[in-house]
C-alpha positions in Angstrom: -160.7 -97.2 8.8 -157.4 -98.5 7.2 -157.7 -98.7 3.0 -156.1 -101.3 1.2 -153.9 -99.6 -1.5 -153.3 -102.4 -3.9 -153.1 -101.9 -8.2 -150.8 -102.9 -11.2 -148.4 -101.8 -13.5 -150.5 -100.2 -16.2 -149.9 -98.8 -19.5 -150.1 -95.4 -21.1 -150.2 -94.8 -25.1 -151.9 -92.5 -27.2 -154.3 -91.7 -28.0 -155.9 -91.8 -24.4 -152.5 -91.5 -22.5 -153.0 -90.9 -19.0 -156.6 -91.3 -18.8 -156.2 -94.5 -20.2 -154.2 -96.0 -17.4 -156.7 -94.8 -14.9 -159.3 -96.5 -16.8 -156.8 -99.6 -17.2 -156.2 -99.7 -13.3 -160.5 -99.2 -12.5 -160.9 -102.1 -14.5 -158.7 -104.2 -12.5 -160.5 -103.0 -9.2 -157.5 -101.1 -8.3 -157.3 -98.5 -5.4 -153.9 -97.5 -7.0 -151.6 -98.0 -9.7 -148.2 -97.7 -11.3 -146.9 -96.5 -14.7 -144.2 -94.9 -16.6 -144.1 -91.5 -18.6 -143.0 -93.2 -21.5 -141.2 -96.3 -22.7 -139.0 -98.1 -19.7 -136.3 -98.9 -22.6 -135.4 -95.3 -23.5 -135.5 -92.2 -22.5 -137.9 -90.7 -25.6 -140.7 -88.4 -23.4 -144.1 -86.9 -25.4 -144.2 -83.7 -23.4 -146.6 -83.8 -20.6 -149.2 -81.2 -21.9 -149.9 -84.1 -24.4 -150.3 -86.9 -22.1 -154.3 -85.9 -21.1 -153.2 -85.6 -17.4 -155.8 -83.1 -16.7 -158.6 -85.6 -17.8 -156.8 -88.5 -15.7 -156.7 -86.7 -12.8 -160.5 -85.6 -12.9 -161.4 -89.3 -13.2 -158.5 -90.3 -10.7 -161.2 -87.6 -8.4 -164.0 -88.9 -9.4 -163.6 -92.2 -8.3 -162.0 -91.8 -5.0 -158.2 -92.7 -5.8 -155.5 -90.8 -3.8 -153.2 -89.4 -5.8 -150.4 -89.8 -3.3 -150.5 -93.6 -3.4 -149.9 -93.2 -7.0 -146.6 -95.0 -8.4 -144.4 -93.4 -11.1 -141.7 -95.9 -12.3 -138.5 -94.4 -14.1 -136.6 -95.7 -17.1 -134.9 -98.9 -16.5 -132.3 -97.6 -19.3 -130.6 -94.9 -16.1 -127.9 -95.7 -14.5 -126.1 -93.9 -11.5 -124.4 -96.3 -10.1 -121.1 -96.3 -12.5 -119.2 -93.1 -13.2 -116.7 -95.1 -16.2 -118.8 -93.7 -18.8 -119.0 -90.3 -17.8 -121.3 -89.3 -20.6 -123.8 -91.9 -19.7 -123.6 -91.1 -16.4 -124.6 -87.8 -16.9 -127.1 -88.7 -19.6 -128.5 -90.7 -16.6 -128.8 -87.7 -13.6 -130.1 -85.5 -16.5 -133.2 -87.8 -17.5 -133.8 -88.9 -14.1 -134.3 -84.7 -13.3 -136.7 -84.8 -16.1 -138.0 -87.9 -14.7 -139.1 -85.8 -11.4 -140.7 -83.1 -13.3 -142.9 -84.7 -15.0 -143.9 -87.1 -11.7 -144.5 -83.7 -10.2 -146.9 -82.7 -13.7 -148.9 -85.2 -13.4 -149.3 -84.4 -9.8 -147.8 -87.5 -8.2 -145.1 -88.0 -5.1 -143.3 -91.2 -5.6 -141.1 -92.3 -8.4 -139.3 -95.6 -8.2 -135.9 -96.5 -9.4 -133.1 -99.1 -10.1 -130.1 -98.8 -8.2 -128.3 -99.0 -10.6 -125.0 -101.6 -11.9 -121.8 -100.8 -10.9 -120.6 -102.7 -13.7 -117.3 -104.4 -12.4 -115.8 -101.3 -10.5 -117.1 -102.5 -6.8 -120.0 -101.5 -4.2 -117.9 -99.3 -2.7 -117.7 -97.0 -5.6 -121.3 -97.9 -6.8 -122.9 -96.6 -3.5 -121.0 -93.1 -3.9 -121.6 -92.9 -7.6 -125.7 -93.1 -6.2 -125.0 -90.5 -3.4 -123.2 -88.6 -5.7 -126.1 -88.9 -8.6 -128.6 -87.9 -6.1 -127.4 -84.6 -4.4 -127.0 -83.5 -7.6 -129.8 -84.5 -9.2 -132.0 -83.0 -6.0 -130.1 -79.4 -6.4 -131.5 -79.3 -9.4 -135.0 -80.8 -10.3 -136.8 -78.0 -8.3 -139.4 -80.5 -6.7 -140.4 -82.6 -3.8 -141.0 -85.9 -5.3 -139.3 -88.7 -3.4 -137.4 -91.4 -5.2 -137.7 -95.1 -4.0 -135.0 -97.1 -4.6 -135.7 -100.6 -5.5 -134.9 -103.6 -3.9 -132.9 -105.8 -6.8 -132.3 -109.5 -6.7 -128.5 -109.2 -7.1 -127.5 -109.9 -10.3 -124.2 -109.4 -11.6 -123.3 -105.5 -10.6 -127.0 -104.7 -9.3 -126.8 -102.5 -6.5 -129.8 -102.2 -4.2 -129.4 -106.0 -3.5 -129.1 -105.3 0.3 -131.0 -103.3 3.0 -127.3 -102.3 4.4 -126.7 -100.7 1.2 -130.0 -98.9 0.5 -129.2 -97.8 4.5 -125.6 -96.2 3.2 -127.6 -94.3 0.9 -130.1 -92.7 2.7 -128.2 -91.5 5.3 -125.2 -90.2 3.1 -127.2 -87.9 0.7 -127.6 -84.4 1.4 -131.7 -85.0 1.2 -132.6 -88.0 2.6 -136.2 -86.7 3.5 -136.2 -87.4 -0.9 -135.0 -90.9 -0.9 -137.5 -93.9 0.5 -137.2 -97.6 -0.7 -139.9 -99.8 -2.9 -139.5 -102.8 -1.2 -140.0 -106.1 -4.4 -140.9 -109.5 -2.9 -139.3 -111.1 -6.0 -136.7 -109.1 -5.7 -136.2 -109.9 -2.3 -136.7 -113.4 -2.5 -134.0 -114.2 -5.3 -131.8 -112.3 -3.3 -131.7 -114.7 -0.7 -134.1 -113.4 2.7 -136.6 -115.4 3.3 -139.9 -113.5 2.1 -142.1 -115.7 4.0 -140.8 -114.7 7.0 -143.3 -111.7 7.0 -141.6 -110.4 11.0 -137.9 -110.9 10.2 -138.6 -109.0 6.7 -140.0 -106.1 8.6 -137.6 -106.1 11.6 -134.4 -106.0 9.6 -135.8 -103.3 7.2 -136.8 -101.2 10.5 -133.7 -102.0 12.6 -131.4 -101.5 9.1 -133.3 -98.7 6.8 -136.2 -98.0 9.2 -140.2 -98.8 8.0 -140.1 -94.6 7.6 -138.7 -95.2 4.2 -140.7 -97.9 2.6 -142.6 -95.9 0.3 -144.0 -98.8 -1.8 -143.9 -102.7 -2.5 -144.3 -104.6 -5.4 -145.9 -108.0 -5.1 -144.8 -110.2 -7.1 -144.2 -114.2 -7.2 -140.8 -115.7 -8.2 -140.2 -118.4 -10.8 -136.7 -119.1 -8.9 -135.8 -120.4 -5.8 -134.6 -118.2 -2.9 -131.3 -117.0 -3.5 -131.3 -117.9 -7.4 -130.6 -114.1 -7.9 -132.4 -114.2 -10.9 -135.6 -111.9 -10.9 -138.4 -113.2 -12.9 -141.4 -112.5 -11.4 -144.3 -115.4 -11.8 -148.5 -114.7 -11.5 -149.5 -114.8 -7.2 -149.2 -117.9 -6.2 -148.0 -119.9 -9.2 -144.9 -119.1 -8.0 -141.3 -120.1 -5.4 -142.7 -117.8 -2.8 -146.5 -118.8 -3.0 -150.0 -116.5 -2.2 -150.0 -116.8 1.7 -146.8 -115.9 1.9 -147.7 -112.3 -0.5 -150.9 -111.8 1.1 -149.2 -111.1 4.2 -147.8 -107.9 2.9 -151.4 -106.9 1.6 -152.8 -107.6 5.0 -150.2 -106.3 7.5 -151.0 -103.8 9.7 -147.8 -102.1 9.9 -147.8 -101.9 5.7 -151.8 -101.1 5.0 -151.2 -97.6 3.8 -148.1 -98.6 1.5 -149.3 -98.5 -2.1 -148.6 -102.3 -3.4 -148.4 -102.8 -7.3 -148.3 -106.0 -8.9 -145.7 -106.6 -11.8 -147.2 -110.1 -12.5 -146.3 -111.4 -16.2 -149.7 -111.7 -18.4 -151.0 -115.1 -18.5 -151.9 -116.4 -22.1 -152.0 -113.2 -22.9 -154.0 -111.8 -20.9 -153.3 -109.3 -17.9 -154.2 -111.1 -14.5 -154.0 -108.0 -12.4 -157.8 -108.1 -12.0 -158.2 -111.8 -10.8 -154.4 -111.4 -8.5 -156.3 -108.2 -6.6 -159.3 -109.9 -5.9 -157.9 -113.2 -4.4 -155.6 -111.0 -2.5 -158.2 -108.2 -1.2 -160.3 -111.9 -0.3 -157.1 -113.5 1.3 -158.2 -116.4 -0.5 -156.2 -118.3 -3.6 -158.1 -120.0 -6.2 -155.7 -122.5 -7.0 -157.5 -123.5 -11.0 -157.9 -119.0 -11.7 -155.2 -120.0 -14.9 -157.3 -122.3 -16.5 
């Protein structure tokens, strides 16, 4: 029988580290989870033998999680997508090859990523700047994790905004069987496609990128309007896109063995992630669950 993978962003500070977020992501009734190796702001790493992965992966054993379902999210500080600073750019390809190594230490497979701005200088050149980044980046990190790019809602220089250009970049690197896609309803919504429309979604990213590549998808509600290319994600159903609309990516046969992660903001304070899985493992909203 077909499993449900469906968690949350989780966090991971000392002292606890990477046990921690496993015991974070049981307490939400996760089946999965995503985090990052360090702060998503800078590129400061604690080295990995610190981080208590061997006791997060016993418990990850223990209760039945599979590792590859598992989310690593990079740094939103990298950017490969613009070669005018040269220094930054290669600041970028080198953490992002560190990045990798330590997804492959802690014995994961997937590590999302932003596309990336091309910061004035055109798509054109932001799609080879990527293609470049990556072939080099993949001759030297000496693993076999697989980076999905993440669908972005477009603003300013993003790149990533379209399914044509997440296509140009899988099939112009040198390892494509590396590069997949995390597919964000947000994202995808304030880009301007219809995220209700569950069987166009999935036909275009088949007929353009092909469902080989989806690696992941974040659920997440919008606080804007389709096509507001804004991304600011809102609590499941509280939200633009609304919960029967998202639970149709929990539920879809064609996407049950994708690991979904919620990036849902906390609600007074609070993280919701444990209320959010429930209603959508039920299919069923509880319109008052904020009050």
């Amino acid at each position: 029988m077909d499993k449900i993978y469906i968690g949350s962003h989780v966090s991971m500070s000392g002292p606890d580290y990477y046990i921690g977020s496993v015991k974070e992501a049981l307490t939400y009734g996760s089946s999965t989870f995503m985090f990052y190796t360090g702060a998503p702001q800078n590129s400061f790493r604690i080295p990995t033998d610190k981080l208590k992965i061997a006791e997060g992966r016993k418990l990850i054993k223990e209760a039945g999680l599979n590792e590859d379902k598992i989310v690593v999210h990079a740094p939103y500080i990298l950017n490969i997508a613009n070669q005018l600073n040269e220094s930054l750019y290669q600041i970028s390809k080198d953490n992002l090859v560190k990045e990798l190594k330590r997804v492959q230490d802690f014995g994961l497979k997937i590590l999302v990523l932003h596309p990336g701005s091309h910061v004035g200088t055109g798509v054109e050149n932001g799609l080879d700047s990527i293609v470049k980044a990556l072939d080099e980046v993949f001759s030297k990190d000496g693993t076999e994790v697989k980076i999905a790019l993440e669908t972005m809602a477009g603003k300013g220089g993003e790149m990533g905004s379209s399914f044509d250009q997440l296509h140009y970049i899988i099939t112009h690197v040198r390892n494509p069987e590396r590069v997949g896609v995390c597919l964000d309803t947000c994202h995808v919504n304030d880009e301007g496609l219809d995220i209700n429309d569950i069987d166009n979604v999935l036909k275009s990213f088949d007929e353009i990128v092909g469902l080989k590549y989806l690696l992941c998808i974040h659920i997440n509600d919008s606080k804007n309007p389709m096509g507001s290319h804004k991304d600011r994600h809102e609590n499941i159903g509280y939200g633009e896109i609304g919960f029967e609309a998202l639970a149709k990516y929990v539920h879809d046969p064609r996407l049950i063995n994708i690991p979904k992660i919620l990036e849902t903001p906390y609600y007074d304070g609070k993280p919701p992630y444990k209320k959010e899985i429930e209603m959508l493992l039920n299919n069923k909203f509880e319109a008052d669950w904020r009050k």
